[in-house]
N, C-alpha and C positions, 0 to 999 in steps of 0.2 A: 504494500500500500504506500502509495508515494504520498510527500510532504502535502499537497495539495487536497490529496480526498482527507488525509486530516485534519487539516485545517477547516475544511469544511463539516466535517463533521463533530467535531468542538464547536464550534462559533453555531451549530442549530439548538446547542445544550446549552450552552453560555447567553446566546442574543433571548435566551425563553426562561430560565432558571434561576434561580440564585447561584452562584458562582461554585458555592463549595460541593451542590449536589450536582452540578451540570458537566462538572467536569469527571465525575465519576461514572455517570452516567455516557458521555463521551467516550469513554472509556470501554464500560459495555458496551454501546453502541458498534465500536471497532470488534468486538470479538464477536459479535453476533453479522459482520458483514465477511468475514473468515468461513461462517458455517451456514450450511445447508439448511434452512427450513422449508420442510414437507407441508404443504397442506391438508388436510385441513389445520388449523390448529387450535390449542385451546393457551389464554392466556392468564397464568393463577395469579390475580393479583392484582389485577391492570390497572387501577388505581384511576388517576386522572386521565389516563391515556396518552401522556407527554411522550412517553419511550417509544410505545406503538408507531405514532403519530411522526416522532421523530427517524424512527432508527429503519423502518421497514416502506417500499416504495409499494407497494401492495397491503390494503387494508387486512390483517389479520381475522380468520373467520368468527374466534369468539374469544370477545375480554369477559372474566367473570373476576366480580369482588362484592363484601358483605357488604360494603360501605355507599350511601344511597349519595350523598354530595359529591364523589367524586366519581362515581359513574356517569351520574349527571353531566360534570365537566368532559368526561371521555366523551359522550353521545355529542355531546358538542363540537368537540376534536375532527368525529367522523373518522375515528381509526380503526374500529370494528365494523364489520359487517354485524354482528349481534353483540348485545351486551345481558350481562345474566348477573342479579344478586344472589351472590349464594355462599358460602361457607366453604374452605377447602377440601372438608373432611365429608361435604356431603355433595360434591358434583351430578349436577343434575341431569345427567346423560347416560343412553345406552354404553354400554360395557363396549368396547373397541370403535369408541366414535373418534379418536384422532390421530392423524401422523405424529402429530408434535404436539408439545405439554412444553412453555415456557413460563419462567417464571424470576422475573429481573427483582433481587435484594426482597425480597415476600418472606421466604421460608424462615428466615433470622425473626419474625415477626409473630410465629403460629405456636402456641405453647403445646399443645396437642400432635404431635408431626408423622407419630405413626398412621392415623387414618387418613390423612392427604398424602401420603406415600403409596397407602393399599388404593386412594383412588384412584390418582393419579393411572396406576399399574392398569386399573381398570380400565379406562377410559382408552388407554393407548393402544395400537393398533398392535397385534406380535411385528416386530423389528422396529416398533416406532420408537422416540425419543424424547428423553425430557432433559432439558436444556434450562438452565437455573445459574446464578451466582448469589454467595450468601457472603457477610463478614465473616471470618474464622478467627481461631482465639490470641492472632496478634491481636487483633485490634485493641482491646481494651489495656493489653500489655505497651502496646505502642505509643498510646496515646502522648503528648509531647508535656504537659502538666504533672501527671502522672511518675513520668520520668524524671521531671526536676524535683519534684517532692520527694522521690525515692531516693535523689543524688545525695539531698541535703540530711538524708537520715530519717526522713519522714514517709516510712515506706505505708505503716496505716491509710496515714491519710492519701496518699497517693493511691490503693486500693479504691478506697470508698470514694473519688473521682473516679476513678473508671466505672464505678457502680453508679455513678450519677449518671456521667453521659450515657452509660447505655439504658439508660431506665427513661431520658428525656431522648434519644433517640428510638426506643421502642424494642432494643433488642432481648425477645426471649432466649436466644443460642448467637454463641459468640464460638462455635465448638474446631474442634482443629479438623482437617479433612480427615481423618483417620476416622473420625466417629460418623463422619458425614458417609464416608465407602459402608461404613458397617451399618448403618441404617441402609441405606441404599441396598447391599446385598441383603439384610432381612425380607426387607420388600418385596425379592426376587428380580432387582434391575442387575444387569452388567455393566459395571462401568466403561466407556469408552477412553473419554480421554477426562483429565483433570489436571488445572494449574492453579496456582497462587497471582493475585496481581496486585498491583496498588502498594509501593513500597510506602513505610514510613515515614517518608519526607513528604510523600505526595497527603501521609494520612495528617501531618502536622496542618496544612493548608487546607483542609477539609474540616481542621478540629477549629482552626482560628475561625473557618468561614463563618461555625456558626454563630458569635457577636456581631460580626461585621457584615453578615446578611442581615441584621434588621431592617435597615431601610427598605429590602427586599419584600420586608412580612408586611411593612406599612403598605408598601404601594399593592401588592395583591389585596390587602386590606381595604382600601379606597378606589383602587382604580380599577380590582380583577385580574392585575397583570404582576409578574414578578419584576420584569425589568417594564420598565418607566420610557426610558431610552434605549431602545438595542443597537446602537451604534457602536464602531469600531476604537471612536476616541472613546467615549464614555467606558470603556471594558476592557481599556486598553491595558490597566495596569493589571486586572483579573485573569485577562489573556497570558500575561506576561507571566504570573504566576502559575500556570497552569498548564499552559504550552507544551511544554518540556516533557511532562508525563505521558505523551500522547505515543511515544516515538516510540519508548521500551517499556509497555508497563507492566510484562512477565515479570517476578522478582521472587526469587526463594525465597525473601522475606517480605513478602507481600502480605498483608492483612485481610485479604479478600481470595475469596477461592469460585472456581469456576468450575461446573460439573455438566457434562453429556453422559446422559446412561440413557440405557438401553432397552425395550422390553426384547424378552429371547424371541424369537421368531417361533 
């Protein structure tokens, strides 16, 4: 992927998003242009519909999430051909309705994970795929506050931050790929392929983003939109900070993990 298609594909995350989630999402966006999706598909999660909308040049055939306000904004997006309320653990389909099962940062989210794994398995077609990335258990390790409260000897409290952010972030599982595989074969998937991404420096500007997106919360607040301005000057410095991660964002010590599995055929 040359300089160009990423730059463009950053600046669709960044010119619509708050900076610190757009560039991760960026991010996915490039690994989800790498892989093959099958149609039909199903998508676990889909929230507002920003990713869909963003990352795929063909409307995806069905976004499903419990959550009524931001369905709402997806049906507005027009990234679905259907959109469905529903719960992951109770997908509301025939047994082998899809090629593909995506599901972008959701799973980190579901306290419950074994019965959206058994449906998921359901739903999927024998040889189809489920294509997902979650945080894994750097992240809360990573975090860059965390780190300096540990340097100075304050390793407690450096914990119970990371227990903050991921409780105002929303995460039920911060878990390391190893537990992710071994769910995944309980389930009866095969893994394909799996990587780590999002290294630690890129997580530090992700952690700062979220003070420094207020402005962001106000203007979706007032205006319905995240950026205000989506111009080049105005995100020039967000660019700048962010840019950089587009190029290599595989990292062994990446805080984010990326998974294709498999149903057996």
């Amino acid at each position: 992927m040359d300089s160009q298609e990423l730059d463009e594909i950053l600046w669709r995350h960044l010119s619509s998003l708050p900076y610190f989630r757009g560039f991760l999402r960026a991010i996915e966006d490039r690994f989800f242009q790498e892989i093959t999706i099958e149609a039909p598909v199903l998508d676990l999660g889909s929230g507002d519909g920003h990713f869909a909308a963003a990352a795929f040049k063909e409307k995806l055939d069905v976004g499903m999430d419990p959550w009524v306000a931001p369905t709402l904004e997806a049906r507005r997006r027009q990234a679905y051909r259907s959109l469905v309320l529903a719960e992951g653990g109770h997908i509301p389909f025939r047994s082998q309705s899809f090629n593909t099962v995506t599901s972008v940062s959701v799973m980190e989210h579901i306290q419950e994970l074994e019965p959206v794994l058994e449906e998921v398995m359901r739903v999927l077609t024998p040889g189809g795929r489920f294509v997902f990335c979650v945080p894994n258990h750097r992240f809360p390790q990573a975090l860059s506050v965390r780190k300096f409260l540990t340097k100075i000897g304050l390793p407690r409290l450096g914990r119970a931050y990371s227990r903050f952010f991921n409780r105002i972030a929303r995460h039920a599982h911060t878990d390391a790929p190893e537990i992710w595989k071994e769910r995944l074969t309980r389930a009866g998937f095969v893994l394909e392929q799996s990587w780590d991404y999002f290294p630690p420096d890129a997580l530090r500007v992700l952690e700062w983003g979220h003070p420094l997106g207020l402005p962001s919360l106000f203007s979706k607040k007032l205006f319905g939109r995240w950026i205000l301005i989506p111009t080049r000057w105005n995100l020039a410095v967000p660019w700048h900070w962010t840019r950089k991660f587009m190029d290599n964002p595989r990292s062994a010590e990446g805080v984010c993990s990326f998974f294709i599995a498999r149903r057996p055929a």
